[in-house]
C-alpha positions in Angstrom: -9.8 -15.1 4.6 -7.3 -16.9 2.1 -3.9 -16.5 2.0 -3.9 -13.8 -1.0 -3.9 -11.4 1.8 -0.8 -10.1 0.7 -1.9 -9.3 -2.7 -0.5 -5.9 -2.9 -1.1 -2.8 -5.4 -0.9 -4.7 -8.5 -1.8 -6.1 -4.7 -1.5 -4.5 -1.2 -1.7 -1.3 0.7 0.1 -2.6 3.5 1.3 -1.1 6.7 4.9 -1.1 8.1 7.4 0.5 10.7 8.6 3.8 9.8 12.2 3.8 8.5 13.0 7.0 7.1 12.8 10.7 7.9 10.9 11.1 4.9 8.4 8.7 6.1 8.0 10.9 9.5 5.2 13.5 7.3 1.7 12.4 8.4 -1.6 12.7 6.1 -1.9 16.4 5.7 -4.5 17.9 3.1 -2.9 19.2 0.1 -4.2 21.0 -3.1 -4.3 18.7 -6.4 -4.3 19.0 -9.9 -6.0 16.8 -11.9 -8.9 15.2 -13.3 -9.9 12.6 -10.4 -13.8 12.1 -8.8 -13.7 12.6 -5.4 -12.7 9.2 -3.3 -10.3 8.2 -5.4 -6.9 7.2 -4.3 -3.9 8.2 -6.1 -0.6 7.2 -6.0 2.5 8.9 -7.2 5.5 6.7 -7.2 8.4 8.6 -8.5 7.0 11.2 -5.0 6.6 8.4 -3.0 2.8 9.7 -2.1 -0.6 8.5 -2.1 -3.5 11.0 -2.1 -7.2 10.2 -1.3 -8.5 12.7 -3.7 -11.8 14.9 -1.6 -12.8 17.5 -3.8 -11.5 18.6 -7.2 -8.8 21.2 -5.4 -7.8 19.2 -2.2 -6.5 16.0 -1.5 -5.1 14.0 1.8 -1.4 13.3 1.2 -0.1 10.5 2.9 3.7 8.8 2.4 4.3 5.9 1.1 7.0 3.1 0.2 7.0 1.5 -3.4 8.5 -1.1 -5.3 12.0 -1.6 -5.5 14.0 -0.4 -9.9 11.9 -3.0 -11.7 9.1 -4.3 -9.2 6.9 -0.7 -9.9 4.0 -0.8 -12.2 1.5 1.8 -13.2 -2.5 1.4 -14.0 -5.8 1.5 -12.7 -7.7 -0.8 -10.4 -9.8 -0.7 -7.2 -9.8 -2.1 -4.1 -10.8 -5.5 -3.8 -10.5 -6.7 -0.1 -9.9 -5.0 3.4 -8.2 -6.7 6.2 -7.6 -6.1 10.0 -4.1 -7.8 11.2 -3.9 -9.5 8.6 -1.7 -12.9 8.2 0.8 -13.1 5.5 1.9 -15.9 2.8 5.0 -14.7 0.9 4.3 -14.6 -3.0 6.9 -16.7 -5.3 9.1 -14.3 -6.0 9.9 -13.1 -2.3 10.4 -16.9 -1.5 12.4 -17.4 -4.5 15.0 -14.4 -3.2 14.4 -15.8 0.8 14.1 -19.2 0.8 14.2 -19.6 4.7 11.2 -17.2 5.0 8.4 -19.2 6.6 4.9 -19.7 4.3 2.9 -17.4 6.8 3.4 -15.1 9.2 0.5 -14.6 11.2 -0.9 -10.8 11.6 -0.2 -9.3 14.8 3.3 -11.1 14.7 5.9 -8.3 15.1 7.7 -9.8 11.7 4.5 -9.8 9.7 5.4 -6.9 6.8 1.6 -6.2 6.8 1.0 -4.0 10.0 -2.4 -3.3 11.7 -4.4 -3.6 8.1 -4.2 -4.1 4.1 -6.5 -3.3 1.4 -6.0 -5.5 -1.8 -6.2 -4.6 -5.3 -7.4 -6.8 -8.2 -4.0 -8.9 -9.5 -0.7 -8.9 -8.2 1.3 -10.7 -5.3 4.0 -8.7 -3.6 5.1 -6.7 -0.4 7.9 -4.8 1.1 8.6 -1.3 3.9 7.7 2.4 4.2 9.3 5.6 2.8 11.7 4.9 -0.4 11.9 2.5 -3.2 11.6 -1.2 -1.2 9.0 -3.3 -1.5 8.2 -6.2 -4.6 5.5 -4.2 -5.7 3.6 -3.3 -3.1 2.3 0.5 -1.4 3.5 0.6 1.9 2.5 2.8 4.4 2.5 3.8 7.9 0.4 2.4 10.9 -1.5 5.3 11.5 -1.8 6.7 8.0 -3.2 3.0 6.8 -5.5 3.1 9.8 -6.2 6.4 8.8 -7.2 5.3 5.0 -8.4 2.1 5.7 -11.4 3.9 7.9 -12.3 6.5 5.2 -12.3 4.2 1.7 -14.4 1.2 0.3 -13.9 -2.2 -1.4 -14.6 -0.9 -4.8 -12.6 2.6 -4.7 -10.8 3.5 -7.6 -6.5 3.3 -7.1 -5.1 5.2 -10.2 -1.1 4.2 -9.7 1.5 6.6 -11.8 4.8 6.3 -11.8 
């Protein structure tokens, strides 16, 4: 495993502590609208959602925390890399604005922003925490829900990211 672990969403679907009552909804299916194949994930930023999408009607709605005014993005990608406990390397730019942060936190540490797993996504290097606008780039999510997601998706899946 390299340290590009924390890739996230333009990188990573990490996990994190819950910090919000927003963030308190678990995965519940939904009905969708839209024009996505079954398994694929899609997030919604200005809802701060992610939905795996099951059929053309129904989806499983998870929370989620996204980037900070100015670290969002938008696009299509897939996942690229799963991960159990992962360790983390802080990209540039979160070094950059915490320069005493160390080079890796190791996964399982209680500071590690990563949780119990993190899928990666093709380009990107950021992270961050669950339920609002926080993170450099990344999707944040919930121990369970991640564990959740992590056990029902593939490298490969399609992530279609609007904003």
């Amino acid at each position: 495993m390299s340290l590009r672990i924390a890739v996230a969403l333009a990188a990573t679907f990490g996990a994190g502590l819950l910090v919000t009552t927003e963030a308190q909804a678990r995965a519940e299916v939904v009905g969708v609208h839209g024009d996505y194949s079954p398994g694929t994930i899609v997030v919604k930023t200005n809802e701060r959602r992610l939905y795996l999408i099951l059929d053309q009607g129904h989806a499983v709605r998870y929370p989620v925390g996204v980037g900070k005014s100015g670290k969002q993005w938008a696009g299509t990608t897939r996942i690229d890399g799963k991960y159990r406990n992962p360790a983390w390397s802080p990209p540039r730019e979160v070094k950059h604005d915490k320069p005493n942060m160390p080079d890796v936190i190791p996964g399982g540490s209680p500071r590690n922003p990563m949780g119990v797993a993190a899928m990666t996504l093709a380009g990107g290097e950021y992270a961050g925490s669950v339920g609002g606008f926080v993170s450099y780039g990344c999707i944040r999510m919930l121990n369970d829900d991640i564990t959740d997601l992590y056990g029902r998706v593939s490298v490969g899946t399609q992530v279609v990211v609007t904003r």
